[in-house]
PDB file of N, CA, C and O in Angstrom:
ATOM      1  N   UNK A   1     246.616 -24.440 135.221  1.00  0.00           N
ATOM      2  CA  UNK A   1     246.112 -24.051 136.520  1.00  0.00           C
ATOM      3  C   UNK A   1     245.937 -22.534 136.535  1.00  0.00           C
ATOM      4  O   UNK A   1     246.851 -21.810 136.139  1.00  0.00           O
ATOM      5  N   UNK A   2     244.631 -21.976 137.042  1.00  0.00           N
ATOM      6  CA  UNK A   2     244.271 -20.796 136.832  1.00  0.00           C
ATOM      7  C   UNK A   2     244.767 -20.151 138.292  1.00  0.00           C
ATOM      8  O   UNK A   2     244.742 -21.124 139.047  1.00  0.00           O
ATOM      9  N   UNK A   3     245.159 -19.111 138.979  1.00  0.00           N
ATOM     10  CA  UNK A   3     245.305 -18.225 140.054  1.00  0.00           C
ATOM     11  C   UNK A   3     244.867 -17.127 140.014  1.00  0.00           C
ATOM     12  O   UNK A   3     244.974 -16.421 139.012  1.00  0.00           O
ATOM     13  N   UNK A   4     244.333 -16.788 141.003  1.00  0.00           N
ATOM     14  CA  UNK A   4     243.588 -15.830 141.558  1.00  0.00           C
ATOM     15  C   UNK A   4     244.280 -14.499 142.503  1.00  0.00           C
ATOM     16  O   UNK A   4     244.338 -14.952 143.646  1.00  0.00           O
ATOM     17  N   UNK A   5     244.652 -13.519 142.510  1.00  0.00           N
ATOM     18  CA  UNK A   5     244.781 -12.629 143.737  1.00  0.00           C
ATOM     19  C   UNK A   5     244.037 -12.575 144.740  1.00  0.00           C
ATOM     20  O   UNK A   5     243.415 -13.637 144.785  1.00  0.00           O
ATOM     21  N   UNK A   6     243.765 -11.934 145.552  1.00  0.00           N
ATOM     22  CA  UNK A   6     243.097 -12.140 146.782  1.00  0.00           C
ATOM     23  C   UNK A   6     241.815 -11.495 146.567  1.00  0.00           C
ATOM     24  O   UNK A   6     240.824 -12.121 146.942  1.00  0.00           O
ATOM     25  N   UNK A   7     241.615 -10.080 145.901  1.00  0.00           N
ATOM     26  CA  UNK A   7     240.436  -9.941 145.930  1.00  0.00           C
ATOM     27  C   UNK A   7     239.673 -10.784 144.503  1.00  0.00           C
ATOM     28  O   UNK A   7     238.485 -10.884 144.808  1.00  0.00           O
ATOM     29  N   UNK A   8     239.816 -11.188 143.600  1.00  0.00           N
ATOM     30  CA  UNK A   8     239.445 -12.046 142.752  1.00  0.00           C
ATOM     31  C   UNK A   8     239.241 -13.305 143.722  1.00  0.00           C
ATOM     32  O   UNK A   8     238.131 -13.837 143.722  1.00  0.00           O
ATOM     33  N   UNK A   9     240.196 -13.781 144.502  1.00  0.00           N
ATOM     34  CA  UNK A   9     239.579 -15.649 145.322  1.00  0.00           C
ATOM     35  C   UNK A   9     238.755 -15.010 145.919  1.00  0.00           C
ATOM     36  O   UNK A   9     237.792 -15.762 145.767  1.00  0.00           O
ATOM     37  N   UNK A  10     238.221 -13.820 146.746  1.00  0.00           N
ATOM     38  CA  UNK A  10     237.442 -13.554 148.070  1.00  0.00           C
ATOM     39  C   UNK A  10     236.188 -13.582 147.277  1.00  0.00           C
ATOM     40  O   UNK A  10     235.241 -14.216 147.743  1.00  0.00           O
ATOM     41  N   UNK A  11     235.993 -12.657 145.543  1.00  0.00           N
ATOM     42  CA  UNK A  11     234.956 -12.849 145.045  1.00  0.00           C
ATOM     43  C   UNK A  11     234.328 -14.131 144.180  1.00  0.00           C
ATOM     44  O   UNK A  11     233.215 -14.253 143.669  1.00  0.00           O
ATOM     45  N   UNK A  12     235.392 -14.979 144.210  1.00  0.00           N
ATOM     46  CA  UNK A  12     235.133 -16.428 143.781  1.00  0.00           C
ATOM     47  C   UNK A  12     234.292 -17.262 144.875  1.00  0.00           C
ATOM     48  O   UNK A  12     233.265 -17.873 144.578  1.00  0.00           O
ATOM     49  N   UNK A  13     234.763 -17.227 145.991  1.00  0.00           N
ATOM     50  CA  UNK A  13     234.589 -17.540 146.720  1.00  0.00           C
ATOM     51  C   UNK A  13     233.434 -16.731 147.781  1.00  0.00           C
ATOM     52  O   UNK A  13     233.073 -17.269 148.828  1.00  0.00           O
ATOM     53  N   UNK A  14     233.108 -15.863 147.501  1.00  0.00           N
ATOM     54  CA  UNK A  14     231.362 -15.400 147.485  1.00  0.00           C
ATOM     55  C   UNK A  14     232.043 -15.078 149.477  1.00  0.00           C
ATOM     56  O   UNK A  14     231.245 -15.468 150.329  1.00  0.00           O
ATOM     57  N   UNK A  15     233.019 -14.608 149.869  1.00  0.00           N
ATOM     58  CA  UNK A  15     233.127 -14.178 150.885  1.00  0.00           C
ATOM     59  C   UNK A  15     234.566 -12.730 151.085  1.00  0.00           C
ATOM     60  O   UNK A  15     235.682 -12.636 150.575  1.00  0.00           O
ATOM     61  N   UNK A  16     233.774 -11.798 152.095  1.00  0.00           N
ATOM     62  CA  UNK A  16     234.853 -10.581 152.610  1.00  0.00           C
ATOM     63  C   UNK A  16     236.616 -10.540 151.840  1.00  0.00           C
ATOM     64  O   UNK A  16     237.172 -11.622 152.026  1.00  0.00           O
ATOM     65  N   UNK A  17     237.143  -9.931 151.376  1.00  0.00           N
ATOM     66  CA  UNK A  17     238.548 -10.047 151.292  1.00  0.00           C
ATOM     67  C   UNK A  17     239.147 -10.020 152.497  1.00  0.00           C
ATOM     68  O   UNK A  17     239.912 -10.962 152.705  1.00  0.00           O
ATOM     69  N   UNK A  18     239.047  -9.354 153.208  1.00  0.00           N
ATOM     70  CA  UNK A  18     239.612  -9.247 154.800  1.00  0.00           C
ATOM     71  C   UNK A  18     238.751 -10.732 155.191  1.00  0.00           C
ATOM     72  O   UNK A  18     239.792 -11.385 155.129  1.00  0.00           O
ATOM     73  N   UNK A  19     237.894 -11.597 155.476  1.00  0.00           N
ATOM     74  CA  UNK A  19     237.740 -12.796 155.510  1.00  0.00           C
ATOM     75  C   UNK A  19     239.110 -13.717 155.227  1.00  0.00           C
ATOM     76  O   UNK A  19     239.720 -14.396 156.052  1.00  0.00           O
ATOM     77  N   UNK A  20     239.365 -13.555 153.998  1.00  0.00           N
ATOM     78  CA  UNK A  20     240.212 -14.493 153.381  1.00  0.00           C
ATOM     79  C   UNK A  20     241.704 -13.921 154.034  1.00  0.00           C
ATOM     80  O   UNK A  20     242.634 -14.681 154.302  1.00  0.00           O
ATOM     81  N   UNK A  21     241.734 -12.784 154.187  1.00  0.00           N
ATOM     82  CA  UNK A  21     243.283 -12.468 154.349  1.00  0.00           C
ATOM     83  C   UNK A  21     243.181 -13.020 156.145  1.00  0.00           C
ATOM     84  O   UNK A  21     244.338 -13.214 156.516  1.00  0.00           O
ATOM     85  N   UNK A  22     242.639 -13.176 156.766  1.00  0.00           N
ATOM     86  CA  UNK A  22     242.202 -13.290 158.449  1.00  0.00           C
ATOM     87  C   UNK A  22     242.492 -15.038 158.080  1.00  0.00           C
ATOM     88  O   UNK A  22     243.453 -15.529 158.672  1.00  0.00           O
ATOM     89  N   UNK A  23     241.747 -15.903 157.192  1.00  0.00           N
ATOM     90  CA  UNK A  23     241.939 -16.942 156.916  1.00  0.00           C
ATOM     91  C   UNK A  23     243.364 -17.529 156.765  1.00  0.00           C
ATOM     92  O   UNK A  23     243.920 -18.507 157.264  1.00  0.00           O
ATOM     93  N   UNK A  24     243.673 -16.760 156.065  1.00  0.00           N
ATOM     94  CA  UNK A  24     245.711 -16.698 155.590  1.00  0.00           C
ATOM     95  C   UNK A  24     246.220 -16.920 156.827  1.00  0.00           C
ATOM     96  O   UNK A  24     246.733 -17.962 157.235  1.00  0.00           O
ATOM     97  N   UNK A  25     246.021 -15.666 157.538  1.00  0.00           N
ATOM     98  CA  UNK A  25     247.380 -15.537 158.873  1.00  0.00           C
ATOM     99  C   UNK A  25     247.123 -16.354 159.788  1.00  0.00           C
ATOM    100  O   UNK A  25     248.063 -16.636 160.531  1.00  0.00           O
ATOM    101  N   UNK A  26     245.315 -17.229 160.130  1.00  0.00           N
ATOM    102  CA  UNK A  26     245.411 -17.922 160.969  1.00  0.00           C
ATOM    103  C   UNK A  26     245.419 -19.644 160.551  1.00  0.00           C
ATOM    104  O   UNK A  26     245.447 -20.582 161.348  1.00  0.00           O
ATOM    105  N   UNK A  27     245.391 -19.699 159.291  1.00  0.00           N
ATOM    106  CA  UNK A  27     245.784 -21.078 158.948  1.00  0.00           C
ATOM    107  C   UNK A  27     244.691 -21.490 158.718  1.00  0.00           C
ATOM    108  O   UNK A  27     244.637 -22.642 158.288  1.00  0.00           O
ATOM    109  N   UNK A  28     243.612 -20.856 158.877  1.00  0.00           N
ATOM    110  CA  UNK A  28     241.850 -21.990 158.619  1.00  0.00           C
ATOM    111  C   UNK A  28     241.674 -21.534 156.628  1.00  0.00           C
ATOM    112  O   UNK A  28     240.939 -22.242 155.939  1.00  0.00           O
ATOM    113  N   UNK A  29     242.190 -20.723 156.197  1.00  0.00           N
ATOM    114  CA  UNK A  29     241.637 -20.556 155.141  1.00  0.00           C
ATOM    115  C   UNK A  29     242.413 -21.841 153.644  1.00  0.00           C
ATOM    116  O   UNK A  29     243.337 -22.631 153.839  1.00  0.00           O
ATOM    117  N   UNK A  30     241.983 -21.727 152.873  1.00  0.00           N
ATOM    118  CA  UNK A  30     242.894 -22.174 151.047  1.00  0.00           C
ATOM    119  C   UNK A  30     243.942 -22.076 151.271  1.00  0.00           C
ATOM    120  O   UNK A  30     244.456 -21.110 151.834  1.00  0.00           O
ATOM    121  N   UNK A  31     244.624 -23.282 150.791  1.00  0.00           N
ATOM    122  CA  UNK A  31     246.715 -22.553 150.192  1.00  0.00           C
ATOM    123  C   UNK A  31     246.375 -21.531 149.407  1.00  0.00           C
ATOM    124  O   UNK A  31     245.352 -21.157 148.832  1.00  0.00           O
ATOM    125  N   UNK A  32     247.851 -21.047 149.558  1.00  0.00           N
ATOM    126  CA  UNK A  32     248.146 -20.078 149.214  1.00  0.00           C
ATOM    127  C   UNK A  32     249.194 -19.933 148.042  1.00  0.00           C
ATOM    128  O   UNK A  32     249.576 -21.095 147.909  1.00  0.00           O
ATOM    129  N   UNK A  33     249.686 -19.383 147.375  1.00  0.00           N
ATOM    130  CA  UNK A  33     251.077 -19.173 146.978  1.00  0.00           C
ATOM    131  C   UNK A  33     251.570 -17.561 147.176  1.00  0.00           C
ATOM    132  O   UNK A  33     250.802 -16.599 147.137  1.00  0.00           O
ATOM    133  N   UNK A  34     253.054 -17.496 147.400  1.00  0.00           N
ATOM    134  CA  UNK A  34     253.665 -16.411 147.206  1.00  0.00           C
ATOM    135  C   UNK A  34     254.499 -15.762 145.910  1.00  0.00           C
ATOM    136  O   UNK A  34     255.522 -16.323 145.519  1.00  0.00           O
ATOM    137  N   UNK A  35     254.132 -14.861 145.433  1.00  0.00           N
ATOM    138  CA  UNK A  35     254.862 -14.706 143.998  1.00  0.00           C
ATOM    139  C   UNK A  35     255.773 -13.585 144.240  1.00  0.00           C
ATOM    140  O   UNK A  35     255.236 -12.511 144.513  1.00  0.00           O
ATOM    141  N   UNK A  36     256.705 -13.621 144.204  1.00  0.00           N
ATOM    142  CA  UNK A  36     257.922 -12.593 144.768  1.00  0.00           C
ATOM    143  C   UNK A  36     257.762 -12.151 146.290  1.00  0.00           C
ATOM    144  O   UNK A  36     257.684 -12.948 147.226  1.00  0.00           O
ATOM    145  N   UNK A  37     257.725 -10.716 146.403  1.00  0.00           N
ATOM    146  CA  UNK A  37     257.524 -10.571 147.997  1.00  0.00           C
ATOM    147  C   UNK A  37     256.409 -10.339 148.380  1.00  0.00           C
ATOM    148  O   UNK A  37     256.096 -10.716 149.509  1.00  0.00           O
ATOM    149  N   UNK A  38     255.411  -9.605 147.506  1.00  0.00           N
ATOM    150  CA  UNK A  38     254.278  -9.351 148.146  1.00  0.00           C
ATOM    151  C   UNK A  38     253.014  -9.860 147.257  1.00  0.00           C
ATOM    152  O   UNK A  38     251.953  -9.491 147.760  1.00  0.00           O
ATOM    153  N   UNK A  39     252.903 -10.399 146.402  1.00  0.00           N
ATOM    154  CA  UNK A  39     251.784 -10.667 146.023  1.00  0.00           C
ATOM    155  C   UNK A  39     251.356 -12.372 146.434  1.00  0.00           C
ATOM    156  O   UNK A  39     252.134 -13.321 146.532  1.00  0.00           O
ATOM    157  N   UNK A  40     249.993 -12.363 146.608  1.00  0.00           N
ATOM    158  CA  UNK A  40     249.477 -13.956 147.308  1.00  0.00           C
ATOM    159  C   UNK A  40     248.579 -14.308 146.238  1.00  0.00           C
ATOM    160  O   UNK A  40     247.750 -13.450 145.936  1.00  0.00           O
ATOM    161  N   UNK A  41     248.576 -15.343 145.634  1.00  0.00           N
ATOM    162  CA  UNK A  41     247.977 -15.822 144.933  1.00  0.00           C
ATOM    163  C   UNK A  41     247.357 -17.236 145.320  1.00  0.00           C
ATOM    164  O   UNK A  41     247.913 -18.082 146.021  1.00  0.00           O
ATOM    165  N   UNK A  42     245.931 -17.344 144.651  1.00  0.00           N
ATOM    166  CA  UNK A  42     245.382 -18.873 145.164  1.00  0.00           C
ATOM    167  C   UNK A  42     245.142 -19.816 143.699  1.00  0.00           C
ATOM    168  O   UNK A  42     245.001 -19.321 142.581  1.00  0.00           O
ATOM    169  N   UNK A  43     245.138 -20.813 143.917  1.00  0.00           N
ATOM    170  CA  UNK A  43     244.953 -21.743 142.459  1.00  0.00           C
ATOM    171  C   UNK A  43     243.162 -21.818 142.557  1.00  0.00           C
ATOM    172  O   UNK A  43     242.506 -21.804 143.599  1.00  0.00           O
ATOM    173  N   UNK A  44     242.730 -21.884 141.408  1.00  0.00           N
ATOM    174  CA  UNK A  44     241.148 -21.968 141.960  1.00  0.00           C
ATOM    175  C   UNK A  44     240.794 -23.795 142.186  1.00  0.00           C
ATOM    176  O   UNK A  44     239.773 -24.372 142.561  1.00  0.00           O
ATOM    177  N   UNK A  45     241.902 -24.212 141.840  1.00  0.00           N
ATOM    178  CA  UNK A  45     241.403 -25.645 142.279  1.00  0.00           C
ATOM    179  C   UNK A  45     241.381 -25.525 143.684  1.00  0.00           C
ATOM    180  O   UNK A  45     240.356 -25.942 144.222  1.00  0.00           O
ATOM    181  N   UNK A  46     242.675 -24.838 144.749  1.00  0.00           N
ATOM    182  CA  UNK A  46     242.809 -25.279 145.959  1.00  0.00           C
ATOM    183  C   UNK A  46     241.513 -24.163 146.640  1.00  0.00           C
ATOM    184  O   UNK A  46     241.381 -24.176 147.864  1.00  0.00           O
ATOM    185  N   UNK A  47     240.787 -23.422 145.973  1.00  0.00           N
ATOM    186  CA  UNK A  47     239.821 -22.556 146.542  1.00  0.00           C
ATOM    187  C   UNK A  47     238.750 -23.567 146.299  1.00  0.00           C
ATOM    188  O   UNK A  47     237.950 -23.659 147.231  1.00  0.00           O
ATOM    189  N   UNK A  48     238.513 -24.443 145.154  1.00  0.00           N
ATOM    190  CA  UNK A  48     237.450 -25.832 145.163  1.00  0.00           C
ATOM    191  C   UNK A  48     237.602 -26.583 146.430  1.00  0.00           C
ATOM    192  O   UNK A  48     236.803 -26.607 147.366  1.00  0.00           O
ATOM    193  N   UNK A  49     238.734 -27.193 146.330  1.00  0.00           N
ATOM    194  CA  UNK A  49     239.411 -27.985 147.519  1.00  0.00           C
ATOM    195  C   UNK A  49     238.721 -27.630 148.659  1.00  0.00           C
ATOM    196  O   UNK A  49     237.663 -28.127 149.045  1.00  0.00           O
ATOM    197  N   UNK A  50     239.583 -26.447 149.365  1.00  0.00           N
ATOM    198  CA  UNK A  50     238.583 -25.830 150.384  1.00  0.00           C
ATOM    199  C   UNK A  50     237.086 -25.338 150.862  1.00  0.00           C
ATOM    200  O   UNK A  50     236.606 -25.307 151.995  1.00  0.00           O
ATOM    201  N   UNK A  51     236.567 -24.995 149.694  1.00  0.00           N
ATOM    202  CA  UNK A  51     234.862 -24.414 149.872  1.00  0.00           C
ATOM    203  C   UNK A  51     234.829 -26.155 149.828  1.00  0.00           C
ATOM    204  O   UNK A  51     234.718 -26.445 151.019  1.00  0.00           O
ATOM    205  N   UNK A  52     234.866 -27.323 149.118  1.00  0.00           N
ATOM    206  CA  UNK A  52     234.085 -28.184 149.538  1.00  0.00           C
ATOM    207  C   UNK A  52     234.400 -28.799 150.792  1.00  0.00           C
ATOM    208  O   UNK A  52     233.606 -29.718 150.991  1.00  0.00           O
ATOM    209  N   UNK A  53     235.085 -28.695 151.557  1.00  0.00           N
ATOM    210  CA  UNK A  53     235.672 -29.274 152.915  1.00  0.00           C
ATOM    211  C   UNK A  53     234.575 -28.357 153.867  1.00  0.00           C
ATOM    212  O   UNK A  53     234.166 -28.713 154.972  1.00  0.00           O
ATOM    213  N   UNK A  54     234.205 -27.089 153.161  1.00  0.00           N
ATOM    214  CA  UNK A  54     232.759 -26.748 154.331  1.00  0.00           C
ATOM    215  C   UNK A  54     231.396 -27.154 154.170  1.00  0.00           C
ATOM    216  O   UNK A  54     230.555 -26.772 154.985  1.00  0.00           O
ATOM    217  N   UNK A  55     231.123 -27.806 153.312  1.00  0.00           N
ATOM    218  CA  UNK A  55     229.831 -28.528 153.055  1.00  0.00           C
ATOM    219  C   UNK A  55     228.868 -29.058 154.789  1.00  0.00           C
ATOM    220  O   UNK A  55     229.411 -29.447 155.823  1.00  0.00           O
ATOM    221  N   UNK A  56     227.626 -28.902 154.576  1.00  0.00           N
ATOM    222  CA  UNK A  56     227.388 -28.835 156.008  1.00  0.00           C
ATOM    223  C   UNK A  56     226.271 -29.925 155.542  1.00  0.00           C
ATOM    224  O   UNK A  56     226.186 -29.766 154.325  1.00  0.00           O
ATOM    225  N   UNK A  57     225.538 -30.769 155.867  1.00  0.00           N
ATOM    226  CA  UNK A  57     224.542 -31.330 155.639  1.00  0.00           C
ATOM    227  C   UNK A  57     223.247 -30.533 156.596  1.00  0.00           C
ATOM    228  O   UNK A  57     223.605 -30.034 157.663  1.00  0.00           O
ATOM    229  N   UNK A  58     222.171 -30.456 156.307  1.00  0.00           N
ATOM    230  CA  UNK A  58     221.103 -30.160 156.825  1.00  0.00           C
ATOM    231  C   UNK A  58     220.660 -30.377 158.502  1.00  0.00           C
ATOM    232  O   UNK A  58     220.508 -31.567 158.776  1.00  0.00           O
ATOM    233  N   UNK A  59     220.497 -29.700 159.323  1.00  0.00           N
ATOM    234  CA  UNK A  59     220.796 -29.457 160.325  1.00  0.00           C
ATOM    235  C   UNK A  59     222.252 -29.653 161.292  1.00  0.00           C
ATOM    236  O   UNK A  59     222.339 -29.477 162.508  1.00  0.00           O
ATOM    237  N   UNK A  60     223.201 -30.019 160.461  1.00  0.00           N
ATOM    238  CA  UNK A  60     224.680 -30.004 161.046  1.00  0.00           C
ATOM    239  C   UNK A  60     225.013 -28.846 161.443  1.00  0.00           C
ATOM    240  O   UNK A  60     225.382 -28.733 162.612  1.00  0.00           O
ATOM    241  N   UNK A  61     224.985 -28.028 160.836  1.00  0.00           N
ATOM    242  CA  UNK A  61     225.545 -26.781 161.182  1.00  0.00           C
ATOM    243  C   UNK A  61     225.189 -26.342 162.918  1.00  0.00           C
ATOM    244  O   UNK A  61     224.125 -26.341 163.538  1.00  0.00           O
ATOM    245  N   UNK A  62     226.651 -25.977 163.342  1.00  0.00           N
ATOM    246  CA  UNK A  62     226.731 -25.596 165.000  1.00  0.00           C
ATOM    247  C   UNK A  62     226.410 -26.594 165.711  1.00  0.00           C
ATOM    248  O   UNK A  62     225.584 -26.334 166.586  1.00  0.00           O
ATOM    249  N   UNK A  63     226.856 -27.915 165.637  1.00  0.00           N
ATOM    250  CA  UNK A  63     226.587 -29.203 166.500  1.00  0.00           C
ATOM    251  C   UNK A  63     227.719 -29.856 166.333  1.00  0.00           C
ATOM    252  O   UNK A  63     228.297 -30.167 165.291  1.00  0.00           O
ATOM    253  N   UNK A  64     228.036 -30.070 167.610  1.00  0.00           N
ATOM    254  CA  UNK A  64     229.444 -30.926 167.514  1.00  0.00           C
ATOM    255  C   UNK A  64     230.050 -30.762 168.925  1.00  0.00           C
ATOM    256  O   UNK A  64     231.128 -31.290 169.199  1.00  0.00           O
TER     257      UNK A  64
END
Protein backbone atom coordinates (compact mmCIF):
# COMPACT_ATOMS: atom_id res chain seq x y z
CA UNK A 1 0.00 0.00 0.00
CA UNK A 2 1.41 3.23 -1.28
CA UNK A 3 0.76 6.74 1.03
CA UNK A 4 0.76 9.94 0.17
CA UNK A 5 1.33 13.31 2.35
CA UNK A 6 -1.02 15.87 1.83
CA UNK A 7 0.45 17.87 -0.71
CA UNK A 8 1.36 14.73 -2.92
CA UNK A 9 -2.79 13.33 -2.31
CA UNK A 10 -4.01 17.10 -3.18
CA UNK A 11 -1.77 16.67 -6.45
CA UNK A 12 -2.99 13.13 -7.08
CA UNK A 13 -6.02 14.06 -6.72
CA UNK A 14 -5.93 17.08 -9.27
CA UNK A 15 -7.40 19.43 -6.36
CA UNK A 16 -6.13 22.70 -3.79
CA UNK A 17 -4.06 21.32 -0.71
CA UNK A 18 -6.02 23.60 1.54
CA UNK A 19 -9.13 21.77 -0.35
CA UNK A 20 -8.07 18.55 1.08
CA UNK A 21 -6.93 19.79 4.49
CA UNK A 22 -10.77 21.76 4.76
CA UNK A 23 -11.92 18.13 3.62
CA UNK A 24 -10.01 16.50 6.74
CA UNK A 25 -11.45 18.77 9.52
CA UNK A 26 -14.91 18.65 8.12
CA UNK A 27 -15.25 14.95 7.47
CA UNK A 28 -16.36 15.18 3.57
CA UNK A 29 -12.87 14.41 2.37
CA UNK A 30 -10.51 10.51 2.01
CA UNK A 31 -9.33 8.64 5.27
CA UNK A 32 -6.77 9.61 6.55
CA UNK A 33 -3.93 8.23 8.64
CA UNK A 34 -1.87 9.77 11.43
CA UNK A 35 1.86 8.96 11.67
CA UNK A 36 3.20 10.16 15.01
CA UNK A 37 1.92 13.65 15.92
CA UNK A 38 1.91 15.61 13.06
CA UNK A 39 2.21 14.11 9.88
CA UNK A 40 -1.27 12.93 7.80
CA UNK A 41 -0.92 10.58 5.41
CA UNK A 42 -3.50 9.07 2.73
CA UNK A 43 -3.31 5.45 1.13
CA UNK A 44 -3.84 6.08 -2.62
CA UNK A 45 -6.30 3.32 -2.66
CA UNK A 46 -8.59 5.27 -0.08
CA UNK A 47 -7.94 8.56 -2.41
CA UNK A 48 -9.40 5.92 -5.43
CA UNK A 49 -12.13 5.00 -3.03
CA UNK A 50 -13.14 8.52 -2.63
CA UNK A 51 -12.62 10.40 -6.14
CA UNK A 52 -14.85 7.50 -7.37
CA UNK A 53 -17.77 8.09 -4.88
CA UNK A 54 -17.87 11.67 -6.87
CA UNK A 55 -18.59 10.41 -10.23
CA UNK A 56 -21.51 12.52 -11.57
CA UNK A 57 -23.35 11.19 -14.62
CA UNK A 58 -24.21 13.74 -17.32
CA UNK A 59 -26.50 16.33 -16.37
CA UNK A 60 -26.60 15.20 -12.55
CA UNK A 61 -24.54 17.54 -11.36
CA UNK A 62 -26.46 20.26 -8.85
CA UNK A 63 -29.87 18.33 -8.86
CA UNK A 64 -31.13 16.74 -6.03
Amino acid sequence: MAYLRTPAAAEYLGVGQSTLECKRIDGSGPQWRRLGSKIVVYATEDLDAWASQSIHASGSEGKG
